[in-house]
PLY file of the C-alpha trace (Angstrom):
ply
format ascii 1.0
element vertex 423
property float x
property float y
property float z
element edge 422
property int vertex1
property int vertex2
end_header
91.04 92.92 93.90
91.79 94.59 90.84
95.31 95.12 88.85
97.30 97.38 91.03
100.54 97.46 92.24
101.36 94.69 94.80
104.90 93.97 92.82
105.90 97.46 93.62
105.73 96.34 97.57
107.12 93.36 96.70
110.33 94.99 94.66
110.96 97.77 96.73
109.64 96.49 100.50
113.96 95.83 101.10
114.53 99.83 100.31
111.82 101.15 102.11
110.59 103.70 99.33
108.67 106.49 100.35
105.76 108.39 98.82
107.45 111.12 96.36
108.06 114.56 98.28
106.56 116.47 95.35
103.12 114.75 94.91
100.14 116.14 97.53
99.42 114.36 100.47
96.23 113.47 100.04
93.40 114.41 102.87
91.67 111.62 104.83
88.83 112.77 103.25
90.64 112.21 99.84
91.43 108.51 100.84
87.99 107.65 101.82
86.77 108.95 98.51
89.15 106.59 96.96
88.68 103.87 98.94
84.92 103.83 99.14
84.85 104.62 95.30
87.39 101.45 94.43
84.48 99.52 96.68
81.56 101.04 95.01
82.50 100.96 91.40
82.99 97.21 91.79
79.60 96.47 93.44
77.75 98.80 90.85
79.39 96.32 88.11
78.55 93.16 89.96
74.52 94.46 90.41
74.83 95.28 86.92
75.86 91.92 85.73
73.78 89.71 88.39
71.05 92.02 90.13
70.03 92.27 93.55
69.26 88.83 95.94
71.10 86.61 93.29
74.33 84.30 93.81
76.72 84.79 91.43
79.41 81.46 91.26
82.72 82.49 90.13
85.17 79.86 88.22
88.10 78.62 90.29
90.94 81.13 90.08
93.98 80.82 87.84
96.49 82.60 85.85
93.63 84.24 83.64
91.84 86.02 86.29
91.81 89.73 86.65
91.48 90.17 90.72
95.12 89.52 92.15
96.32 87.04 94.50
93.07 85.35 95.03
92.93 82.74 97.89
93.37 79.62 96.18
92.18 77.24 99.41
88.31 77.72 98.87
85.86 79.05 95.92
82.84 81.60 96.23
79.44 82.74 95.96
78.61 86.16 96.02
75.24 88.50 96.38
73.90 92.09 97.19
71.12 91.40 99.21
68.31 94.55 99.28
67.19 94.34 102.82
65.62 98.22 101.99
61.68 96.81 102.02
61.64 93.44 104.06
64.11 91.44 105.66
66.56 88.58 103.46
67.17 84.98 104.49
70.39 83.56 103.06
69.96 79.52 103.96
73.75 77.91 104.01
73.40 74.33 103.41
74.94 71.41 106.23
78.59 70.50 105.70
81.58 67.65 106.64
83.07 69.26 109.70
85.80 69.39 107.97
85.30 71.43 105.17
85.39 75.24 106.38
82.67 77.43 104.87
82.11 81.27 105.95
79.33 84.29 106.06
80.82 87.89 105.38
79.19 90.48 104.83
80.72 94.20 103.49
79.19 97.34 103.94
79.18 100.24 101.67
81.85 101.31 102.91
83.71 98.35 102.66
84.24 97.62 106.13
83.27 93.91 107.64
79.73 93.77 108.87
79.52 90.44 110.23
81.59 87.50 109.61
81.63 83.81 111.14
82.04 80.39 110.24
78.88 78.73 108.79
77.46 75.77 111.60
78.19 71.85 110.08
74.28 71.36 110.25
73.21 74.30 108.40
70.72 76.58 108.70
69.63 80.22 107.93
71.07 83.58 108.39
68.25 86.94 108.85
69.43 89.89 107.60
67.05 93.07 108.65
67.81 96.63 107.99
68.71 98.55 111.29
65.93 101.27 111.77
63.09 99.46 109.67
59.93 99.77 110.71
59.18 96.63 108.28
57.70 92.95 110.41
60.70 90.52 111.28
59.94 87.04 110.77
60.45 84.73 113.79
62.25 81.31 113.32
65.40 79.22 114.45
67.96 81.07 112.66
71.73 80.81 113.07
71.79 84.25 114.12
69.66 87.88 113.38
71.78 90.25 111.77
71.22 94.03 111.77
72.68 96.03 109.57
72.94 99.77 108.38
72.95 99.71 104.44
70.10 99.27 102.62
71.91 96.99 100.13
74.78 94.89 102.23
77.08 92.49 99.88
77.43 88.85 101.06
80.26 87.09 100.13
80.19 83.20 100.92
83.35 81.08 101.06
83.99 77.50 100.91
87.34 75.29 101.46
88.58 73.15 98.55
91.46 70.60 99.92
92.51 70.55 96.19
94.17 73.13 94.19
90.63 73.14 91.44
88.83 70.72 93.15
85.35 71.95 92.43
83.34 69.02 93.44
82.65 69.06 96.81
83.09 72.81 97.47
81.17 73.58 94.47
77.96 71.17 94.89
77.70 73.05 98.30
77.48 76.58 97.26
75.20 75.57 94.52
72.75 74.77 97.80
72.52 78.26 99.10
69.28 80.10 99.10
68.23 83.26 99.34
64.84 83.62 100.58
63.66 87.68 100.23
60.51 88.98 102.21
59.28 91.44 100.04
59.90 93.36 96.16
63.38 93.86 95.21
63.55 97.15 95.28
63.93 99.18 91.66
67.88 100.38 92.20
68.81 102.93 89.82
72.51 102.78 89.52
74.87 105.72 88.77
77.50 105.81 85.64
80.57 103.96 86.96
82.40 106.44 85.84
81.64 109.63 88.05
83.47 109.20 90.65
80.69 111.63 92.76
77.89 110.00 91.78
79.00 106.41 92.85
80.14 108.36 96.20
76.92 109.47 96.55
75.10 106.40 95.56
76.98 104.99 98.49
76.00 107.70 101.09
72.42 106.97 100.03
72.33 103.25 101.19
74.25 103.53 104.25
73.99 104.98 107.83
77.65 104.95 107.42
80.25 105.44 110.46
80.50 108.18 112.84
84.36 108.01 111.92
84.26 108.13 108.07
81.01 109.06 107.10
81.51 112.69 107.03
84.56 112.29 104.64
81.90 110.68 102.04
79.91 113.60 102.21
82.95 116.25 102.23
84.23 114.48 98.95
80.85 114.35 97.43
80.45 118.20 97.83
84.27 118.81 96.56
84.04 119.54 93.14
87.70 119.38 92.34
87.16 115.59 93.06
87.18 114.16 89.98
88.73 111.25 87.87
91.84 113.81 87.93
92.54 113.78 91.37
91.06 110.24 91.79
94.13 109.25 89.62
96.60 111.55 91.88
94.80 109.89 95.16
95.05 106.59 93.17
98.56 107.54 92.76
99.79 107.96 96.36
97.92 104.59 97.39
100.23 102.91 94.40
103.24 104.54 95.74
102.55 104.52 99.66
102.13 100.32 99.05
105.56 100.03 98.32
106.47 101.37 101.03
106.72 98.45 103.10
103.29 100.11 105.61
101.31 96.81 104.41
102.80 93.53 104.92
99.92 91.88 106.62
96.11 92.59 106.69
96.15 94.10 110.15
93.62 97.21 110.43
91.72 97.86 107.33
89.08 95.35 107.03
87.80 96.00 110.69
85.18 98.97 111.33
85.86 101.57 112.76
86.21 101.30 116.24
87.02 97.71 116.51
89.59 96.35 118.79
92.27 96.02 116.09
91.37 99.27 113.99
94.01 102.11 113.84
91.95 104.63 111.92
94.57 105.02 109.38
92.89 105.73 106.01
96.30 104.81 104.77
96.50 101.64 105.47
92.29 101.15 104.79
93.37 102.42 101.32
95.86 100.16 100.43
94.65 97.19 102.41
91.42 97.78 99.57
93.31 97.87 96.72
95.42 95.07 97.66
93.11 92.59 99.18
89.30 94.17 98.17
86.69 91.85 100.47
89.02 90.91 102.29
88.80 89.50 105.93
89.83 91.40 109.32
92.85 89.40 110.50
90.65 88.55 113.67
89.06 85.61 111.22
91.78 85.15 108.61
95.26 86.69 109.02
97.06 86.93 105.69
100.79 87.40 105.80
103.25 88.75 102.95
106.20 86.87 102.15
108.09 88.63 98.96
111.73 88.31 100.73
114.54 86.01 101.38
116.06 86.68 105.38
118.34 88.74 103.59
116.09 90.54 101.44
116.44 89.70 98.38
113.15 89.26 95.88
112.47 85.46 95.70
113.56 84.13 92.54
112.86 80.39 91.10
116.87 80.59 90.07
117.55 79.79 93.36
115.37 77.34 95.71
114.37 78.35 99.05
113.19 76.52 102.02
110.35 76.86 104.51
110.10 75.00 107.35
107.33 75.35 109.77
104.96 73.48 112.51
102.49 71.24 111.22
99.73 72.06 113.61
98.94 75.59 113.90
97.18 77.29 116.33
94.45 78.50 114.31
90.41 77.37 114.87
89.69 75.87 110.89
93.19 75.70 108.80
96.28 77.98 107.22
97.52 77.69 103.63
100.34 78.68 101.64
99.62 79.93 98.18
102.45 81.23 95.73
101.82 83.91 93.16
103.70 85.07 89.80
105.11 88.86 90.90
104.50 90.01 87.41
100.77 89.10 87.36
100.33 88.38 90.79
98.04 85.97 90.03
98.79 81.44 90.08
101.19 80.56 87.71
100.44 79.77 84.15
100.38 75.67 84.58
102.18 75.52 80.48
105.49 77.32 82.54
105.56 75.10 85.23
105.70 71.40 83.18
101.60 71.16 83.48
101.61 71.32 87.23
98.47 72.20 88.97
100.25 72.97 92.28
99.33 76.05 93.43
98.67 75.56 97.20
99.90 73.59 99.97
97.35 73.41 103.03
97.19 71.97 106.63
94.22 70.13 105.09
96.49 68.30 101.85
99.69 67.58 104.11
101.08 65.82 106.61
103.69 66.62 109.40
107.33 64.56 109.48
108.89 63.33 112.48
109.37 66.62 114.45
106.08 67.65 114.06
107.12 70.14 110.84
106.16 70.35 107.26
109.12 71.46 104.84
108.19 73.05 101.33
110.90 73.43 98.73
109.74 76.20 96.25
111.84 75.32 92.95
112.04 75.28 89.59
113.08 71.76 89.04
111.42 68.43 91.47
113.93 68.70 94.50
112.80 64.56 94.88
113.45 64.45 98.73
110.77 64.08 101.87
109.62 67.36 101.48
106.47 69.31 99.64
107.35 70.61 96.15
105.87 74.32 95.14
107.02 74.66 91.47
108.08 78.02 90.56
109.89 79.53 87.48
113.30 79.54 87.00
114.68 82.99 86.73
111.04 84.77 87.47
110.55 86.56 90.92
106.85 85.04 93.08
105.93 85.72 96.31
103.62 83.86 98.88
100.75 84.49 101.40
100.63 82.52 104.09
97.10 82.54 105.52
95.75 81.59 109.25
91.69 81.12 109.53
90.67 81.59 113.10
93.76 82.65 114.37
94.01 81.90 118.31
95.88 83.39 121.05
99.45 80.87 120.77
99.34 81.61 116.93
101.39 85.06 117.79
105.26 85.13 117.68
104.98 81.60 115.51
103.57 82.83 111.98
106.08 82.12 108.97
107.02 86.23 108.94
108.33 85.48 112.43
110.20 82.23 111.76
111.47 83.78 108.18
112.32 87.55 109.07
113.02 87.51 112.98
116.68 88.24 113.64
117.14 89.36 109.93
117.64 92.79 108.58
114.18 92.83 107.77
112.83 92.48 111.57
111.81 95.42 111.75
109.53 96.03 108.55
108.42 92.50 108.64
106.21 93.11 112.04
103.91 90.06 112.31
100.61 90.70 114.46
101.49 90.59 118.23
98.07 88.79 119.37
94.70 87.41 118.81
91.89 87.37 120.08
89.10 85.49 117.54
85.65 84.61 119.49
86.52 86.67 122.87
0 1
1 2
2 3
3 4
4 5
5 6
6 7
7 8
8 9
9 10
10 11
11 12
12 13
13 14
14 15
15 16
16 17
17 18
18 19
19 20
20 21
21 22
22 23
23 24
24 25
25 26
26 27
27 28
28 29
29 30
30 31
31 32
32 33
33 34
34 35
35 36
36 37
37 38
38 39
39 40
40 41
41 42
42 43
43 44
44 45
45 46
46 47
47 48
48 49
49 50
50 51
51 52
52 53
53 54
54 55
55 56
56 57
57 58
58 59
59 60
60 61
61 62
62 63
63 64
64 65
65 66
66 67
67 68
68 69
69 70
70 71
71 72
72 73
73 74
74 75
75 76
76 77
77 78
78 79
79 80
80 81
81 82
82 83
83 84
84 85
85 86
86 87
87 88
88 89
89 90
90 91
91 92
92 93
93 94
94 95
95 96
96 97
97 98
98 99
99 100
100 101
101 102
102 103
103 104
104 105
105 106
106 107
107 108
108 109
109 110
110 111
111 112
112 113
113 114
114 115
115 116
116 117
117 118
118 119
119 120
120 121
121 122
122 123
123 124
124 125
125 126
126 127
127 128
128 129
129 130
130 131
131 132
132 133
133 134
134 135
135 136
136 137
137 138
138 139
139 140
140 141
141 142
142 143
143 144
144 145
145 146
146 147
147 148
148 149
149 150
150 151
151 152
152 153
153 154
154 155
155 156
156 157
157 158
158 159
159 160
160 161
161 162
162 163
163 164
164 165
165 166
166 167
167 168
168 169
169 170
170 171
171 172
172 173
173 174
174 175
175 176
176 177
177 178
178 179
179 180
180 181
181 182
182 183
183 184
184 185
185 186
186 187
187 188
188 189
189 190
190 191
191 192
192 193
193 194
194 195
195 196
196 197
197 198
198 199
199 200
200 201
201 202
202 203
203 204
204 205
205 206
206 207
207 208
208 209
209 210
210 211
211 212
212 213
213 214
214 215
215 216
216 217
217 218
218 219
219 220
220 221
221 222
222 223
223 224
224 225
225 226
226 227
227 228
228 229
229 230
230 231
231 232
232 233
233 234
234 235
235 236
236 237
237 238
238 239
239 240
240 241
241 242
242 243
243 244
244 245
245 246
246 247
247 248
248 249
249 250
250 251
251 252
252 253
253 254
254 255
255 256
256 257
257 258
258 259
259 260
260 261
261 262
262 263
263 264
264 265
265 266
266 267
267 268
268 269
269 270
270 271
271 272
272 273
273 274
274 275
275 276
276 277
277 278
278 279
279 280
280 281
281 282
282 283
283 284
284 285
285 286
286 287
287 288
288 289
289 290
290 291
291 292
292 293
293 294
294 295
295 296
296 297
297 298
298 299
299 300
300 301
301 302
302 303
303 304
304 305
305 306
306 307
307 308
308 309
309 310
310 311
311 312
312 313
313 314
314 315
315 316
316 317
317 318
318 319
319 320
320 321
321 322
322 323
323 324
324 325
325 326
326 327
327 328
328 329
329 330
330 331
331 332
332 333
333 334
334 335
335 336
336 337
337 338
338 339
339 340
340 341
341 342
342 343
343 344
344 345
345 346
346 347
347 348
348 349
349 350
350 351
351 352
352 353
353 354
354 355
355 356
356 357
357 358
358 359
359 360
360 361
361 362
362 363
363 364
364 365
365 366
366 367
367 368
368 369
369 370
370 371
371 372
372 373
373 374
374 375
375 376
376 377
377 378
378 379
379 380
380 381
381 382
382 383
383 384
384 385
385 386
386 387
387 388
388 389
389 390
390 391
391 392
392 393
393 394
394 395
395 396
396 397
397 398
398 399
399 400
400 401
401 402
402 403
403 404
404 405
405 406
406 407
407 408
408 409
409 410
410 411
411 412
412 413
413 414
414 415
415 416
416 417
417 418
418 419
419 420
420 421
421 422
């Protein structure tokens, strides 16, 4: 996601800031534009810079990156298939069960169109374009997916166990393969900067949904919608995350009409900005963690301990990952004595006696039984903690619930109540 304002959540979530009285409260209609136009604008400069039906590798993320608080437990590929003239075959290559690997795709809108966990043996994915009159190939595939965009964006992950270990994890995303059945189609994209025109670029390639569609096309015909008001719009998104409404990536990700959707363009805004392709919690459930119990910001002037179970009830693995507030990004290795550590996993650790893993985040080697997260002293971080296939006895145990329950920040620190992955 792009430099916004996650610090602001993280230095204010204790005070519960509100939105300021005198700036306008922003339509749904407004929020969609925004949303769908933060979305948008990205994919227009990823098809610039790689074209259609080609994977794109990113670099492991570090302190230098410019999307903020990037998972740090697996790497990418990335592609806009054009499933407009023929169907696409994405081929995922076999795997060690052990290693988790993932298929997501993100509609225009920037909603979740399919996600799953890639099979260990491999195979290939179909991707046909709902309505097409266009033959379908027959084969074994992992599964035939229809979908309503004429250009859907597939975003492939893969689990390191190391902090930038890009062997294994890389040598198997370097095996994908995308197979297209016909012409890539001639795209003509629209100036990044008109804020209408990439709305409407976006209304051309998708069906859409019943629930948001029509705000796309409302915004598209409101003139006064411009780089102005996106700013103002912008503005209230910047403002309304620090009010504590985000703390976890419940409802945003999901379409509309899913099980755990709340049809709040509010939090869909936000959630965008602060986690863009992001999962629904269904398949990985991200949680916030910017506070002490007592809410103050976590500093590395004072160390702080987290103690939870070993084995989590979660179908592949959870992670913690610790972030710099002021860049929200992994910390610069030169402050933190040439340390790599960045991420502790279920995958690199190993429980004690009870069952428990301990992690000391510090500024100086604590030397004791437990797992050392370096951190700066005197500089405020935060940490995600994050659950992949969350199942049902993973509620009421996440680390928001063993950190915040009982404290005075209960009640803004609301973990997700259940799940319900695969049913």
């Amino acid at each position: 996601m792009k430099n916004t304002a996650i610090s602001l959540l993280i230095a204010s979530i204790s005070l519960g800031n509100v939105v300021n009285a005198e700036e306008i409260v922003p339509t749904d209609a407004e929020l969609t534009g925004q949303r769908v136009y933060h979305h948008m604008e990205n994919m227009i400069g990823f098809m610039e810079k790689n074209g259609l039906n080609q994977f794109e590798f990113p670099g492991l993320a570090d302190h230098t990156w410019d999307v903020i608080t990037p998972a740090l437990d697996h790497i990418y590929a990335k592609a806009m298939l054009d499933v407009s003239n023929g169907p696409i075959e994405v081929t995922v290559p076999a795997r060690e069960s052990s290693r988790y690997a993932s298929f997501h795709l993100l509609d225009a809108e920037h909603f979740a169109a399919y996600h799953e966990v890639t099979p260990d043996e491999g195979g290939t994915y179909l991707i046909i374009r709902s309505g097409s009159d266009y033959d379908t190939p027959e084969g074994n595939y992992i599964d035939t997916i229809e979908v309503n965009d004429d250009l859907i964006f597939a975003f492939i992950r893969v689990q390191t166990f190391e902090y930038r270990d890009n062997g294994g994890a890389d040598e198997w995303r370097k095996q994908l393969v995308i197979d297209n059945h016909s012409a890539v189609s001639n795209v003509v994209l629209p100036d990044r900067a008109n804020v209408r025109e990439v709305l409407r670029f976006a209304d051309q390639i998708t069906d859409g949904w019943v629930q948001t569609h029509d705000n796309i096309q409302t915004i598209i015909a409101d003139e006064n919608f411009d780089q102005e008001r996106l700013t103002e719009v912008r503005s209230y998104v910047h403002n309304l995350a620090s009010s504590g409404l985000v703390v976890n990536n419940l409802s945003g990700f999901e379409h509309p009409g899913h099980v755990d959707d709340l049809a709040d363009e509010r939090r869909r805004s936000v959630l965008t900005h602060l986690g863009h392709l992001g999962f629904p919690a269904e398949h990985a459930y991200y949680e916030l963690i910017p506070m002490t119990p007592e809410g103050e910001k976590l500093n590395g002037a004072e160390d702080f301990v987290l103690t939870m179970p070993h084995d989590q009830a979660v179908g592949q693995f959870w992670s913690v990952t610790r972030y710099s507030d002021e860049t929200r990004l992994p910390l610069d290795p030169a402050t933190i004595g040439g340390s790599q550590r960045q991420v502790w996993a279920g995958g690199n650790t190993s429980p004690d006696a009870d069952g428990n893993i301990t992690i000391t985040f510090s500024s100086h080697n604590p030397e004791n039984e437990t797992y050392w997260m370096p951190v700066v002293d005197g500089e405020d971080y935060y940490f995600v903690v994050r659950y992949y296939l969350p199942q049902e006895g993973l509620a009421g145990s996440t680390v928001q619930s063993l950190i915040y329950q009982g404290s005075p920040l209960e009640s803004l620190m609301v973990p997700k109540a259940s799940f319900n992955y695969g049913n």
